[in-house]
C-alpha positions as CSV (number, residue, x, y, z in Angstrom):
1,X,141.3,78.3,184.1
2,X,141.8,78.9,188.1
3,X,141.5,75.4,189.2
4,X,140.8,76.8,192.9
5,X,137.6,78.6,191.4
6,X,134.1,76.9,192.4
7,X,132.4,75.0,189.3
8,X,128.7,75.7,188.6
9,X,128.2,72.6,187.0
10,X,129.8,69.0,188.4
11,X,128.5,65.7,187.0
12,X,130.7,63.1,188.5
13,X,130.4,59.5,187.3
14,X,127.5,59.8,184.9
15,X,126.0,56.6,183.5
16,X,122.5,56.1,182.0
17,X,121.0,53.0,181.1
18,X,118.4,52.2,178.6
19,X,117.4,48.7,179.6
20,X,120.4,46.7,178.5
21,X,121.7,49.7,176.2
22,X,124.9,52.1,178.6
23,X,124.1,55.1,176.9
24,X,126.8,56.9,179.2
25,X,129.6,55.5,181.3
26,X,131.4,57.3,183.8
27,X,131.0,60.3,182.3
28,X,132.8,63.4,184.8
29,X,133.0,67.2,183.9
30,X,132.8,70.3,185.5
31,X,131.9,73.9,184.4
32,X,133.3,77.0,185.8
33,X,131.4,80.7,186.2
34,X,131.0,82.2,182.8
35,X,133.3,79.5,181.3
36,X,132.5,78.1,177.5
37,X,132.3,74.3,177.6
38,X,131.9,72.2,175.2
39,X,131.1,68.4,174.5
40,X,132.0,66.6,171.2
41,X,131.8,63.6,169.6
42,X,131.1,61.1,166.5
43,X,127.1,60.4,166.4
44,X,126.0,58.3,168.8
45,X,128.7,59.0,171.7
46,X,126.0,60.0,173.7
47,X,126.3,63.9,173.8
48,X,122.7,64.4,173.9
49,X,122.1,62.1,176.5
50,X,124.4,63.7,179.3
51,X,122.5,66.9,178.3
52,X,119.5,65.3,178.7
53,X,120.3,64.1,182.1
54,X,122.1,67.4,183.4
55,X,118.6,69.0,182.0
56,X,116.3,66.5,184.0
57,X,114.4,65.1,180.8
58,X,116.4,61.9,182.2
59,X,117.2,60.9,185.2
60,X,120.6,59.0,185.8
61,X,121.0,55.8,186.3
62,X,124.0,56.5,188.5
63,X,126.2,59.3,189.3
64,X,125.6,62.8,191.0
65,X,124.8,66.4,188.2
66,X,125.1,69.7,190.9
67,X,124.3,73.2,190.7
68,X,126.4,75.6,192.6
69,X,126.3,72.9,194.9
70,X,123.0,71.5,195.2
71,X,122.1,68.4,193.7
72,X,119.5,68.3,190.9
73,X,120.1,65.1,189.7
74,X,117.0,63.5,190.4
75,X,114.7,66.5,189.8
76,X,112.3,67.4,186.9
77,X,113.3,69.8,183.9
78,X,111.2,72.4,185.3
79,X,112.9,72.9,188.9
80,X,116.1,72.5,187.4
81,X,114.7,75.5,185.0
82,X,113.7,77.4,187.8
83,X,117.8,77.0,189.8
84,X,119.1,78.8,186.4
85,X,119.9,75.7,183.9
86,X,117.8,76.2,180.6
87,X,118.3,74.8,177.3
88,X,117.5,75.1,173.6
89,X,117.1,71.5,171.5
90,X,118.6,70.2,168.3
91,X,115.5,71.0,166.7
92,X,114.1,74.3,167.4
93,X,111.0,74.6,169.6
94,X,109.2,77.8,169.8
95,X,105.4,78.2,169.4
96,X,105.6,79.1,165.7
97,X,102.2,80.6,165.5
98,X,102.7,82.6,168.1
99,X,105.1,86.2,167.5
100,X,108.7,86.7,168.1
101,X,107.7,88.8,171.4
102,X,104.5,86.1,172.4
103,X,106.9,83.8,173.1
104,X,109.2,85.1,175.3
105,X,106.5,86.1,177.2
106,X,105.5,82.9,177.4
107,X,108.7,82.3,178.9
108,X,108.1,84.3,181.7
109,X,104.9,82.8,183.2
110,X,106.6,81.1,186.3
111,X,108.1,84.9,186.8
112,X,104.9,86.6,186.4
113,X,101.9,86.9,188.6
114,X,99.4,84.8,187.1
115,X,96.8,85.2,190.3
116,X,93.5,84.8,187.9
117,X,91.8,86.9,189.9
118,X,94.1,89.6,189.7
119,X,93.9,89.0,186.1
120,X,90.5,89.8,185.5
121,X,90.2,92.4,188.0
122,X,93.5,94.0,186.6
123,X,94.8,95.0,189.8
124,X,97.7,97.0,190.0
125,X,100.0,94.5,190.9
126,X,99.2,92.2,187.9
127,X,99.2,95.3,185.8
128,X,102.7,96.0,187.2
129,X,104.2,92.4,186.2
130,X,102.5,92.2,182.9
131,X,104.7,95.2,182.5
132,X,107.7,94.7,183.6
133,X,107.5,91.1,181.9
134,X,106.9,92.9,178.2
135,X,109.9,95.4,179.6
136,X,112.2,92.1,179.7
137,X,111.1,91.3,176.3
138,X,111.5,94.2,174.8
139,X,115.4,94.2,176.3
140,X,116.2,90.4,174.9
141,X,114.5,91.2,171.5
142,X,117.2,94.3,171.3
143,X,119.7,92.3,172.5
144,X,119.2,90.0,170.0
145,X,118.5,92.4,167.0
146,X,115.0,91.0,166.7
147,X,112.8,94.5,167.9
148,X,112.1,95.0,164.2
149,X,110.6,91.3,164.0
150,X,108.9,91.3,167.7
151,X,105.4,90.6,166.0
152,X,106.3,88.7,163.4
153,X,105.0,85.3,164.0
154,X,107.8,82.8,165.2
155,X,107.2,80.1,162.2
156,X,107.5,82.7,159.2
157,X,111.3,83.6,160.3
158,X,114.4,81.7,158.9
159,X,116.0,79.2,160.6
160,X,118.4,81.6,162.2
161,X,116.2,84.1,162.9
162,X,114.8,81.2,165.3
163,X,117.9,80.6,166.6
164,X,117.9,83.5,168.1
165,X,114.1,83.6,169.4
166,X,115.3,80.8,171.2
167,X,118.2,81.5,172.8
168,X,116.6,85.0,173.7
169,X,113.3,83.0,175.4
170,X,116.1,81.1,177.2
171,X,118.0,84.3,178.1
172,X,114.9,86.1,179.6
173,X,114.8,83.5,182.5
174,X,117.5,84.8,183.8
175,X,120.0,81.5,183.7
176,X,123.6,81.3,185.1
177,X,123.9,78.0,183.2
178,X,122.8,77.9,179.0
179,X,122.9,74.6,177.4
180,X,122.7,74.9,174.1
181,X,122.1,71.7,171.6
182,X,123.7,71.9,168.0
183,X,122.8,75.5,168.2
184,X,125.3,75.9,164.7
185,X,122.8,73.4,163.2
186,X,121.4,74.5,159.4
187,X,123.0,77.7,160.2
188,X,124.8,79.3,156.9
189,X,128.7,80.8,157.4
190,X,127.9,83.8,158.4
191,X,125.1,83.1,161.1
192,X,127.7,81.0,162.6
193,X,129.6,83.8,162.8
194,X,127.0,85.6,164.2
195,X,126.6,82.3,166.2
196,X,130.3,82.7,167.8
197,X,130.1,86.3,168.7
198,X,126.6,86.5,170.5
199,X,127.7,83.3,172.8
200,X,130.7,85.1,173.6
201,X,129.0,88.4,174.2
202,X,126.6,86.4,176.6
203,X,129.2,85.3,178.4
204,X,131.0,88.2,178.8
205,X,127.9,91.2,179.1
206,X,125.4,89.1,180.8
207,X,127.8,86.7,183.2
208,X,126.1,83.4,181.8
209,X,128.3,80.1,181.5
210,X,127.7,77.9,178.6
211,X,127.7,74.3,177.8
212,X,127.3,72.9,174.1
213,X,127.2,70.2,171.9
214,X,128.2,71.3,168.3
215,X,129.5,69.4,165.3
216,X,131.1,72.4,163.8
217,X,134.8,71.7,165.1
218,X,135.3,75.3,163.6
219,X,132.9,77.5,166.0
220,X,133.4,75.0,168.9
221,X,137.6,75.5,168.6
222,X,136.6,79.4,168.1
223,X,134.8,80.3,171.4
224,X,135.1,77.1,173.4
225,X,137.5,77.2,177.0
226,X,137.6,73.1,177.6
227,X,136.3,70.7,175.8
228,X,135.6,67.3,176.5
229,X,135.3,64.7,173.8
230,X,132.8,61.2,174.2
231,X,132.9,58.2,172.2
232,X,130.5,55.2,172.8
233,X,128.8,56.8,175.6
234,X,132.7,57.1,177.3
235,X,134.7,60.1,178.1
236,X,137.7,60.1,175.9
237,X,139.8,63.6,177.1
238,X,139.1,66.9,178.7
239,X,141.0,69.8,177.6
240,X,141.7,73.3,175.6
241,X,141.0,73.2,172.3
242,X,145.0,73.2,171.2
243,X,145.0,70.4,173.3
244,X,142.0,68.3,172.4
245,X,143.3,69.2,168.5
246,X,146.2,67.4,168.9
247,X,145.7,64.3,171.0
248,X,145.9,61.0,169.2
249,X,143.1,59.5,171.0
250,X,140.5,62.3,169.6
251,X,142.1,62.1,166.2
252,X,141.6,58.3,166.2
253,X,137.8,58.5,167.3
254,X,137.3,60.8,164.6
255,X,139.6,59.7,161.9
256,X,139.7,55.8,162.8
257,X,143.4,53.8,162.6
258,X,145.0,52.9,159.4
């Protein structure tokens, strides 16, 4: 890693409170254009809660999350959406009665002109974004092998199948930064496989950086750059994989002391 290059992502000194609760302390990381990062720890460490605050569902109770430089820290999940920083959840959320290629149009309405005039009178413009939004579709569904499922509705497909809805309806927002949560969840051996080689090829076809939280210490020591490993809310080390693998204090938050 070229520790001159600019990070897209710097939290520095992240702490949330909830009433008397730290959730996170001090919590500091950085990720680096088109660089895999990953955040691990026992349940409870408070993974979810630094995504939740880099994603603006929370704001911090201290401490600065930036964007290629600009501070979104205090802004809702929908600006920070709209800079490039989307997410998928631990449990999937897509509108399951809806098809595969409904939602990731739906995905696209802040993208799309949705002047209601123009709607009903169909006016060339609107008729010229309501294509080029199903043209984006149709590239994400291929890109995910999902063209042969586009109008399937979202709910009937396996879990992942829906996976990859999701992280396509991400894709099709055109990020630079993809947080994905326990995206490896319910997944059998060889979706995670599958798993593994479509967050590398994002990274390297498409120029997106990622940042996840994963339990699978198998996928995350596959694809991962740095990792950086929490326990009790508390940053414990930030490294490579070989050397997050071998430090004692990772081995003792996982494996306790004799």
């Amino acid at each position: 890693m070229n520790s001159q290059a600019k990070a897209l992502l710097e939290v520095s000194s992240l702490s949330m409170r909830f009433g008397g609760l730290l959730a996170v302390d001090g919590v500091s990381l950085s990720v680096m254009d088109k660089e895999v990062f990953a955040i691990i720890g026992p349940n409870g460490a408070g993974k979810t809660t630094v995504f939740n605050c880099i994603s603006g569902f929370y704001q911090p109770s201290s401490g600065d999350i930036s964007l290629d430089g600009t501070s979104i820290a205090r802004q809702p999940s929908h600006q920070v959406a709209q800079q490039g920083l989307v997410r998928t959840f631990q449990n999937i959320r897509l509108f399951k009665s809806m098809t595969v290629v409904e939602n990731l149009l739906v995905a696209q309405h802040h993208q799309v002109n949705t002047n209601l005039l123009w709607g009903l009178l169909k006016t060339p413009a609107y008729r010229k974004s309501e294509k080029e939004a199903l043209q984006r579709a149709a590239y994400w569904l291929d890109q995910l092998g999902l063209t042969a499922l586009a109008n399937r509705e979202a709910g009937t497909l396996s879990y992942g199948l829906q996976r990859r809805v999701e992280i396509a309806r991400c894709m099709i927002t055109r990020p630079r930064l993809l947080l994905l949560d326990e995206p490896a969840a319910g997944l059998n051996p060889h979706e995670k496989q599958e798993l593994s080689e479509l967050i590398d090829r994002l990274r390297r076809e498409h120029g997106v950086a990622v940042l996840l939280i994963e339990h699978d210490m198998s996928l995350i020591m596959g694809i991962s750059d740095r990792i950086l490993v929490m326990e009790h809310g508390k940053p414990i080390v930030t490294g490579t994989p070989a050397q997050v693998r071998s430090d004692e204090r990772v081995i003792k938050a996982y494996l306790g002391e004799e």
